[in-house]
C-alpha positions as CSV (number, residue, x, y, z in Angstrom):
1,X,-45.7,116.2,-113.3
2,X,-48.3,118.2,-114.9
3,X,-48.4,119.1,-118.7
4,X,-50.5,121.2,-120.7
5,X,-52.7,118.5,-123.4
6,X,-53.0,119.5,-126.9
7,X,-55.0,116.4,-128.7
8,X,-55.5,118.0,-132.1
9,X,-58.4,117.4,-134.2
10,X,-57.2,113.2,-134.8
11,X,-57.1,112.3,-131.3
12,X,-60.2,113.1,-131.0
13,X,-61.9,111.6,-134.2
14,X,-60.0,109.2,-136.0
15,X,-57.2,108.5,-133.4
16,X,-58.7,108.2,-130.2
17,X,-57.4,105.3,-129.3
18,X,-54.2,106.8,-129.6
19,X,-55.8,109.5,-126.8
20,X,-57.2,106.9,-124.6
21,X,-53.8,105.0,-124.2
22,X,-51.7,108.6,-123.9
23,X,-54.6,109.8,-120.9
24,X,-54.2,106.0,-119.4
25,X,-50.5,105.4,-119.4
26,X,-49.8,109.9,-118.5
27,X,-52.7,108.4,-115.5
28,X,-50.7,105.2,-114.7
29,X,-46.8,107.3,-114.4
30,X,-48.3,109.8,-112.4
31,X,-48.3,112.2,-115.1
32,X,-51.2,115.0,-115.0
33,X,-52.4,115.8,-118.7
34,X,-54.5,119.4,-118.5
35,X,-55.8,119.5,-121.9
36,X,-55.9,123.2,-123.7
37,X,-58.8,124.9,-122.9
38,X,-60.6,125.6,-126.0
39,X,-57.9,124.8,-128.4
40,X,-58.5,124.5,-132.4
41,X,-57.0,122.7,-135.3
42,X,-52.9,123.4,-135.6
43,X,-53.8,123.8,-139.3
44,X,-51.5,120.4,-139.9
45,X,-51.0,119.3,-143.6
46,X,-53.1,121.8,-145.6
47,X,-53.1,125.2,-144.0
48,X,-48.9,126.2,-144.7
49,X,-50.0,125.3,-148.4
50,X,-53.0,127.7,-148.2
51,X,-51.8,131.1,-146.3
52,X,-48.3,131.3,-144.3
53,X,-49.8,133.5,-141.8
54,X,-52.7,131.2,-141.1
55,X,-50.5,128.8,-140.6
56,X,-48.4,130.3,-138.1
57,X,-51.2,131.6,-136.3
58,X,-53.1,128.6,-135.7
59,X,-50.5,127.4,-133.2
60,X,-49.4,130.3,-132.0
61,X,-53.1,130.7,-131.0
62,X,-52.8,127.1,-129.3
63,X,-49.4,127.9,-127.5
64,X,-51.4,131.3,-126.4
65,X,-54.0,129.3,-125.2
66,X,-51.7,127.3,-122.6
67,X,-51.5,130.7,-120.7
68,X,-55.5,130.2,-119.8
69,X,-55.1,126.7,-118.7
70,X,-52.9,127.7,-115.8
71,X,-49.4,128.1,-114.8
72,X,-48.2,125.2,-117.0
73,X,-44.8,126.0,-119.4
74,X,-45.0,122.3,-121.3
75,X,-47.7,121.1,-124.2
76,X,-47.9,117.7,-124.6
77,X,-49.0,116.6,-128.2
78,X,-48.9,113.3,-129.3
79,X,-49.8,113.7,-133.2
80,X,-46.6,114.0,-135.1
81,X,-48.4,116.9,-137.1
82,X,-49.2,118.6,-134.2
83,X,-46.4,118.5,-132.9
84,X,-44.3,119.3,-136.1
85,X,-46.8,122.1,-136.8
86,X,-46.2,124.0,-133.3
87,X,-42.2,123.3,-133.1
88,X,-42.0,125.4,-136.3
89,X,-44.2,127.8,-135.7
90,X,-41.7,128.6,-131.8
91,X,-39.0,128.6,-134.9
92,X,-40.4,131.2,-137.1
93,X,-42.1,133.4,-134.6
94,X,-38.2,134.1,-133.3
95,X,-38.9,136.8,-136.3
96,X,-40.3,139.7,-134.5
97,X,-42.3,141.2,-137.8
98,X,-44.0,138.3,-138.4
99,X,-44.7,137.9,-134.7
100,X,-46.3,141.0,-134.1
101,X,-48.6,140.0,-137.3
102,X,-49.7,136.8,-135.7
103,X,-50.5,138.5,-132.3
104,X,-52.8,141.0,-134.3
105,X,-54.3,137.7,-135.8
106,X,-54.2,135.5,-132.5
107,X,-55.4,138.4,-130.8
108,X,-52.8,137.4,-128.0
109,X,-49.9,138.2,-126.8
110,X,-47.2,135.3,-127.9
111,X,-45.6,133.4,-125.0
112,X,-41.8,132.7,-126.2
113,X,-41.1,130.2,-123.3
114,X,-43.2,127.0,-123.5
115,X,-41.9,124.0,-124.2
116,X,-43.1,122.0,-127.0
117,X,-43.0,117.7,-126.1
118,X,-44.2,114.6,-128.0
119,X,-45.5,112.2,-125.7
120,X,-42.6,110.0,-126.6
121,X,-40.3,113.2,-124.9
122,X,-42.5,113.1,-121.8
123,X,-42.5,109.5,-121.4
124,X,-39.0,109.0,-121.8
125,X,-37.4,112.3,-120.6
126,X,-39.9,113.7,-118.7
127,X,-40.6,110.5,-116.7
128,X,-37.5,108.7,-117.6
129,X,-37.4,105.1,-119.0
130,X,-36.2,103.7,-116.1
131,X,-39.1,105.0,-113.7
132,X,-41.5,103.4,-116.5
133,X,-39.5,99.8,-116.3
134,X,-39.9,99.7,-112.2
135,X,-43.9,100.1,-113.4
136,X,-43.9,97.2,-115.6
137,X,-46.2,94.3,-114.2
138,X,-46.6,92.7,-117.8
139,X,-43.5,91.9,-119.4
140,X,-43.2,92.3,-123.5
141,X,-40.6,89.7,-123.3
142,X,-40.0,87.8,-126.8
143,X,-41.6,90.6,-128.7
144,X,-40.1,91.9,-131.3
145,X,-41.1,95.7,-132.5
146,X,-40.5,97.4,-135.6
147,X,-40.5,101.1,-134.0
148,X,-42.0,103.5,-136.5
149,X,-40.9,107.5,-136.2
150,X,-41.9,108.3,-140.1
151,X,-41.0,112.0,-140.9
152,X,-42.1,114.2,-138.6
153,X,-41.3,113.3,-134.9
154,X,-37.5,113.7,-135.9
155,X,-37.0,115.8,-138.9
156,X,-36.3,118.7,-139.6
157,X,-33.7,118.4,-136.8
158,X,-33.4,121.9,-137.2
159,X,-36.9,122.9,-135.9
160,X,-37.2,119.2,-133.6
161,X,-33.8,120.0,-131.9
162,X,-33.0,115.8,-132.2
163,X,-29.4,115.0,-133.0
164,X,-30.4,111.7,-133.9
165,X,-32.9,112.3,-136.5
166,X,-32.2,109.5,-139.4
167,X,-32.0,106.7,-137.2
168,X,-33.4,107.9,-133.4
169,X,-33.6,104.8,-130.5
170,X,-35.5,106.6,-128.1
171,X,-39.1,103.9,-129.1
172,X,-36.8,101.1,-128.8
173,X,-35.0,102.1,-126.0
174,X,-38.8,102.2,-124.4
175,X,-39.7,98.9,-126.0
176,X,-36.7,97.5,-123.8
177,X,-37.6,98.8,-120.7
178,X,-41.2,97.0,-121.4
179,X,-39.2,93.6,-122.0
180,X,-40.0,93.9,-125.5
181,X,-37.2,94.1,-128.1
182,X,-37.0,96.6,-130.7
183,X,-35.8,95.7,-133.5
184,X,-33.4,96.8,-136.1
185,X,-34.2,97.7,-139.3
186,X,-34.1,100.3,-142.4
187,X,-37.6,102.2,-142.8
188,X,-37.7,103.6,-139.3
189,X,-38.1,107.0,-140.9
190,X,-39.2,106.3,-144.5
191,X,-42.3,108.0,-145.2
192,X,-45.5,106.5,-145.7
193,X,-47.2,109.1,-148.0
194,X,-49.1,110.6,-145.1
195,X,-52.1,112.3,-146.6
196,X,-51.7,111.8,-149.8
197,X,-54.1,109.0,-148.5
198,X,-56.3,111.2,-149.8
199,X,-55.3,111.9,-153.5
200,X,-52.6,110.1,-154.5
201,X,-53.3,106.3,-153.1
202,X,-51.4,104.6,-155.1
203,X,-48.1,106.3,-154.1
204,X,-49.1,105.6,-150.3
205,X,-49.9,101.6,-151.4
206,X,-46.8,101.9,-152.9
207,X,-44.6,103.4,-150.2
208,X,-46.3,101.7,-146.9
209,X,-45.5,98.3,-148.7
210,X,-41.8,99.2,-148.4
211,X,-42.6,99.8,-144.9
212,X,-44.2,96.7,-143.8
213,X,-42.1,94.7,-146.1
214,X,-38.9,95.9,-144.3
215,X,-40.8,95.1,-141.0
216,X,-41.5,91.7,-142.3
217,X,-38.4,90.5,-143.4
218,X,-36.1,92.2,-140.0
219,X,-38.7,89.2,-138.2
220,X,-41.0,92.2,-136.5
221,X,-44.0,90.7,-134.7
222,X,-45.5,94.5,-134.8
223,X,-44.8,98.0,-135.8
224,X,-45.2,100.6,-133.2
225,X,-46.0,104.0,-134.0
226,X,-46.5,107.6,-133.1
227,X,-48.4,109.3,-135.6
228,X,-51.8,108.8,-136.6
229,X,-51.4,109.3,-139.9
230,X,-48.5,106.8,-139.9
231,X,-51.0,104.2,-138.2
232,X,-54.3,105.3,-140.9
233,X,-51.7,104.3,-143.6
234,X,-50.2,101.3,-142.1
235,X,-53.1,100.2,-140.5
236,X,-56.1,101.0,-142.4
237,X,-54.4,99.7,-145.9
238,X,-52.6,96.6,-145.7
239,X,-56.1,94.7,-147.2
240,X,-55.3,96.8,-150.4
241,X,-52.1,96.6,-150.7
242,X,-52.3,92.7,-150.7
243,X,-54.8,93.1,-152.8
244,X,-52.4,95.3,-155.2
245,X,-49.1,93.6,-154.8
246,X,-50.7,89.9,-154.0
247,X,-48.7,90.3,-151.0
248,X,-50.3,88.5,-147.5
249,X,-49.4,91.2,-144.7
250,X,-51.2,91.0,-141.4
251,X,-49.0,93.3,-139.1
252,X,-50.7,94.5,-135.8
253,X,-50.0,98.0,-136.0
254,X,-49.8,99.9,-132.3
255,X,-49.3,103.3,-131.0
256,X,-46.4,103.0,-128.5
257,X,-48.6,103.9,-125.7
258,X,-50.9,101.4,-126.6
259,X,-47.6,99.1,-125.7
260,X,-46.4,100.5,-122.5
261,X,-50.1,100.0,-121.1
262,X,-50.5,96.9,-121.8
263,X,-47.1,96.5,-119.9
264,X,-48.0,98.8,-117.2
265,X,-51.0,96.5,-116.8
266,X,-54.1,98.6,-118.7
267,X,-56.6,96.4,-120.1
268,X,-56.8,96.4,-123.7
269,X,-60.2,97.1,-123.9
270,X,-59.7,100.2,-121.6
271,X,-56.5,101.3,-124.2
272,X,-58.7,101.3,-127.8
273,X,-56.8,98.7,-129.5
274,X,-60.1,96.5,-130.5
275,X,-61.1,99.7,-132.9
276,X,-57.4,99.0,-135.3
277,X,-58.7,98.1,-139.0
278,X,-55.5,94.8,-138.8
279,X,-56.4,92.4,-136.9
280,X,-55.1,92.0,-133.1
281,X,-57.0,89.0,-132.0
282,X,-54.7,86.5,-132.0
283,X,-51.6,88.8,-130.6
284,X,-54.5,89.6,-127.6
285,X,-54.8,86.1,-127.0
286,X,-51.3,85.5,-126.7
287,X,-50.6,88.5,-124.9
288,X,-53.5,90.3,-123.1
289,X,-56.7,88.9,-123.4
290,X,-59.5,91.3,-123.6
């Protein structure tokens, strides 16, 4: 299988531990990852709440891109934004007014037949969950994992196309192919204030508490995730919130294809986890020492 690879500007900065483990786990299922020649920022949070057409156009400029990095019809993006950002922007260029600005912008003709895939999609679609469980050399057995969509891998289901978009299985269907167990509980697509990181801290302290919290108390050993935003928050700021709240949380926070290579057999060391901010030592040492 070979996929076009759109990383977005977090993969490659503050992520890329989320890109390492996608490129070694797409490497270990025999998946081929061309990333987009050239590509540029999808204009994610800030650019729909700056210009509309900008907004459009970034992507469409990415999905335009595709055509120069060969004969490929599927993107592969990983970041939920990303992601998000180009599914809607394959809904509203179905307008043909407001595609025929964005090709004056893009300088590009549009193509209208690529299809847009989270690595989730590709790992369990594309691949298929089953050819992923007959790779499994190190089982997840006894772990229990909290599996972490937030907003955008889902909703809107509208623009996503999921029918399952409040409370989606496919993560924990994966989990249980790796021998790990995910888990049910109730914030599985609660949001965690995203970037509002940035100005409004207080209501992402406020609403990532809920999240580990719920985690917590449904006995989750970790919280798997799939946006790098979601990990930043959940991740990055569990010293202040128990710090805030008194609270003593100490969650390992993964991206999902952080978990499937450890169970495919990848290293940690070779997957990024030693650069998470919550401490993963100990589950390492139980699990896969570096």
């Amino acid at each position: 299988m070979k996929l076009a690879y759109y990383p977005g500007c977090s993969l490659h900065s503050s992520s890329v531990e989320y890109d390492i483990s996608t490129r070694k786990v797409c490497g270990a299922l025999g998946i081929e990852l061309v990333e987009v020649k050239d590509w540029i920022c999808c204009g994610s949070s800030p650019a729909h709440q700056y210009d509309d057409l900008m907004s459009v156009a970034l992507p469409a400029k990415n999905l335009a891109l595709v055509r120069e990095t060969g004969d490929l019809k599927e993107i592969c993006a990983p970041c939920a934004s990303c992601y998000s950002r180009l599914k809607v922007t394959q809904q509203r260029l179905e307008d043909e007014d407001l595609r025929k600005d964005v090709e004056t912008v893009i300088d590009s003709a549009y193509p209208e037949d690529i299809e847009v895939l989270h690595i989730l999609d590709v790992i369990t679609e594309k691949t298929g969950i089953d050819a992923v469980s007959e790779k499994v050399v190190k089982n997840l057995s006894g772990l229990k994992v909290a599996c972490y969509y937030g907003c955008l891998m889902t909703r809107p289901p509208k623009v996503t196309g999921k029918k399952r978009f409040e409370n989606p299985t496919q993560m924990e269907m994966l989990m249980d192919a790796l021998g790990a167990e995910g888990i049910d509980w109730n914030m599985k697509t609660f949001c965690c204030g995203a970037a509002f990181a940035l100005t409004q801290t207080d209501v992402v302290l406020e609403l990532t508490k809920k999240i580990l919290a719920d985690a917590e108390s449904a006995g989750a050993d970790v919280i798997s995730v799939g946006c790098p935003l979601c990990h930043a928050n959940l991740d990055g700021r569990q010293g202040q919130i128990n710090k805030k709240f008194d609270t003593d949380f100490h969650i390992p926070i993964f991206y999902f294809t952080e978990l499937v290579g450890l169970a495919l057999g990848i290293e940690a060391k070779n997957l990024g986890i030693l650069k998470h901010i919550t401490d993963v030592k100990q589950f390492l040492n139980e699990r896969a020492p570096v």
